[in-house]
N, C-alpha and C positions, 0 to 999 in steps of 0.2 A: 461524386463531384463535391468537391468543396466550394461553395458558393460566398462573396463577397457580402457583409451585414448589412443590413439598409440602413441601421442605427448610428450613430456620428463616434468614433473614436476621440476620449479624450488621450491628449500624448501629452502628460508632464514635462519640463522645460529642458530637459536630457534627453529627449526622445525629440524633442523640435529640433533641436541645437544639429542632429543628422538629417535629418529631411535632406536637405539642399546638396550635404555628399553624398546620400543615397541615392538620390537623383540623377548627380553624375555619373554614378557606378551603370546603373541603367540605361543611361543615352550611351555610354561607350560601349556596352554587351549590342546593344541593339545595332551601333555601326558596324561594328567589327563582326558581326553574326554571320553576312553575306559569303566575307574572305573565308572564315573558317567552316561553314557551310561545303563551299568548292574541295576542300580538302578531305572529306568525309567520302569513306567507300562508293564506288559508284551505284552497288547493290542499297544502301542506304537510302542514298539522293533519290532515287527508283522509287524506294518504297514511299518519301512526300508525296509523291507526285501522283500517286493508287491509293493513299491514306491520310489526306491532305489533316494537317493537325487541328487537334482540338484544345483550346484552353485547358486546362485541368483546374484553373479557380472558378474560373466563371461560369464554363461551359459552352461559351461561343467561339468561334471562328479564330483559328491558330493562326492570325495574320503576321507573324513573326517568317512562317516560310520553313521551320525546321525545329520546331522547340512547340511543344504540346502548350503554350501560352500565348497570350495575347499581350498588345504590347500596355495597354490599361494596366492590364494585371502584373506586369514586371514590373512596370514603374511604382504600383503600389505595394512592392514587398520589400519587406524589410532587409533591404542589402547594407552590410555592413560596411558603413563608411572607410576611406581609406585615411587609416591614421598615421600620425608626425611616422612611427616608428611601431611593427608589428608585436605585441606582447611573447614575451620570451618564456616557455615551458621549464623551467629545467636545462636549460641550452636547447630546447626543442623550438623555431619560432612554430607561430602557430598563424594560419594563413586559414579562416571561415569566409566564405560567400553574403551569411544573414549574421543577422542578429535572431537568437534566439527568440519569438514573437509570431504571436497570426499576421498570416494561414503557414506559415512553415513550419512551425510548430505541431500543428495540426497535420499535415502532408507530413511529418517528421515520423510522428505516432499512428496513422494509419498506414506507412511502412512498413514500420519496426514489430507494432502489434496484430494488423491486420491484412497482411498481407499482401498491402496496395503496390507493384508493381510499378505500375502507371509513374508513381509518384518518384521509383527513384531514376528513372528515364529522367523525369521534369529536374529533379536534384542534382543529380549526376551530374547532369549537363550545364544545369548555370553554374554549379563549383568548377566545371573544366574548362568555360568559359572565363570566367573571372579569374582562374590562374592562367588563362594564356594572355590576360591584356599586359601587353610591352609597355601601354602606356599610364600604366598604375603607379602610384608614390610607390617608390621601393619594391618595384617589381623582383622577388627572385630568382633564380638562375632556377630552369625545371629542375626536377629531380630527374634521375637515369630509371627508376624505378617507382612504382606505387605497392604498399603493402599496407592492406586493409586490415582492421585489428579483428583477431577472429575469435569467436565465440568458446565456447567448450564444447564440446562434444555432444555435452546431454544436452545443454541449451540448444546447441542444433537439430536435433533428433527432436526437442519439443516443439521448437519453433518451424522447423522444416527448412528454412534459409538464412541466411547472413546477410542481414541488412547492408553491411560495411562493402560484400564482395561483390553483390547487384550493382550498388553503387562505384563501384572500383571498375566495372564494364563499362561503363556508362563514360565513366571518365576518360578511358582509353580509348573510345571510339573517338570522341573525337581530339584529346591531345596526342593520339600516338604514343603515350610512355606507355611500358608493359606494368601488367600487375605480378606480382610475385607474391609468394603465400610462401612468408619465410618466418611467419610465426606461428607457433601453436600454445594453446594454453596448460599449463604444468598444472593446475588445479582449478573447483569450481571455485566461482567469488561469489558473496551476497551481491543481490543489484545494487550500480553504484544510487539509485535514483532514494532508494532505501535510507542513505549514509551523509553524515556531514563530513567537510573538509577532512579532515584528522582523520577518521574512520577510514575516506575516502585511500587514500596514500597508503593504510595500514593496508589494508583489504586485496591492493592489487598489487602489492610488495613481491613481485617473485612471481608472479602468477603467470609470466612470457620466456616463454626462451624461443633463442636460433633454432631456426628447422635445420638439418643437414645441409638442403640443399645453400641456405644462407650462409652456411659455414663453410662449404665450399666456395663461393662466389667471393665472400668476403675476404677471403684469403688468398686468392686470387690478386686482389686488389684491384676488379676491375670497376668494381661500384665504390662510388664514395661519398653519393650525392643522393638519399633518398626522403621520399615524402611516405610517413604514414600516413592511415585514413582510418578515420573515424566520422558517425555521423554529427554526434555532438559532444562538444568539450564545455565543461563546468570549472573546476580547478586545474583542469591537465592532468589529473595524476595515471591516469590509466597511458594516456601517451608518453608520462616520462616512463610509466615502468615497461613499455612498450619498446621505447627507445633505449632502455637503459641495457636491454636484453639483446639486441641489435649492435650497441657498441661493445657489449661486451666479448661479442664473436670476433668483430672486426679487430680488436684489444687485442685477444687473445695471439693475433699473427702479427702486430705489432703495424695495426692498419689504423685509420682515424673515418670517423665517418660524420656527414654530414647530414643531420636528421633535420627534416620538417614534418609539421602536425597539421594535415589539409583536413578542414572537417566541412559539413553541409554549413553548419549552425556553432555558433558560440553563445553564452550567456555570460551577463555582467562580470561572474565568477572569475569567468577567462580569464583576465588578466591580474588574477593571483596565481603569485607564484611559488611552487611547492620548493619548500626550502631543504628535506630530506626527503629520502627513500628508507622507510626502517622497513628491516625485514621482522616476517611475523615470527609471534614465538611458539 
């Protein structure tokens, strides 16, 4: 459990300046929970009702009805206010739930490193909640597809799972888009957490390509609308070369495609934007 600090948060005058849209992100996940609740397998809805939820920050009583949290503790996470216009990847937009920040930060990295579960159910779910509000600034049109950024190979075999593809379940359950595993990684990378900006873009240069099956679909041309996933975006660079790998197939049949970057979490970094893709030498 990740429990709430007794100690007083100070937030610098950037950090207050969202309080009051964060707030609204919260009141509209919490109305709209019910509706999109009903729509959720009935195998599902079954199971609240046998394993009534529990918090996951606090550890009290999941009075939300369907979301392992309480409604205290939504209200006091750091959701990512909804801005004039979504920061642009690369031609990627990029659409995060938080801001980068405790406890999701926290629930971030006992994910990703410690095999918390628990957490990406809680994650999953408020990123596929905050993409289905209709009534957000600049709501976008869903994607036909989800495709989670996937690890390497030995990274998976050390780590045992894919933080990105837990969370890609999670999100389908309840938006209904499919996930698709239409990328695979062509080489290992240093961690980006390792690397600045520049480093960052050189590192993952090349590192994604179309899996067959995306190079059939794509060519096809029956997708043209997709969202990648990632849990957190710093620069974008791993989402542009994610994307760039994905238009590239579509490209190749003389198809155009439509890329967004859904992540759990973004950081300040976010909304820089990588100006090239160099390939490594």
């Amino acid at each position: 459990m990740f429990r709430r600090p007794r100690e007083t948060v100070n937030l610098n005058p950037a950090e207050k300046s969202t309080i009051a849209g964060a707030a609204s992100v919260a009141e509209r996940v919490m109305c709209q929970l019910p509706a999109f609740r009903a729509r959720l397998p009935w195998r599902t809805r079954l199971g609240f009702w046998f394993a009534p939820p529990r918090c996951y920050a606090c550890g009290g009583a999941g009075d939300l009805g369907a979301i392992d949290l309480c409604a205290a503790c939504l209200g006091r996470w750091p959701h990512r206010a909804d801005a004039a216009a979504p920061p642009s990847l690369q031609g990627v937009v990029l659409h995060a739930a938080f801001d980068y920040r405790e406890p999701v930060s926290t629930a971030l990295r006992a994910l990703k490193f410690q095999g918390d579960w628990r957490a990406a159910r809680v994650l999953g779910t408020l990123l596929a909640l905050r993409r289905l509000d209709r009534a957000a600034p600049h709501a976008a049109e869903l994607p036909q597809c989800l495709v989670p950024i996937p690890l390497h190979p030995a990274r998976l075999r050390e780590r045992g799972f894919d933080q990105a593809a837990l969370l890609a379940r999670h999100i389908a359950l309840w938006s209904a888009i499919p996930v698709r595993r239409w990328l695979r990684r062509t080489r290992s990378t240093t961690p980006q957490t390792e690397l600045d900006g520049a480093a960052r873009r050189l590192n993952v240069a090349g590192a994604f390509a179309a899996t067959d099956a995306a190079r059939s679909a794509l060519a096809r041309g029956d997708i043209r609308r997709i969202a990648i996933l990632d849990d957190v975006v710093t620069t974008g660079s791993t989402a542009a070369a994610a994307s760039a790998a994905l238009r590239a197939a579509a490209g190749a049949h003389g198809r155009s495609l439509d890329v967004q970057c859904w992540a759990v979490a973004a950081t300040a970094k976010s909304t820089t934007i990588p100006t090239k893709i160099t390939s490594p030498t």
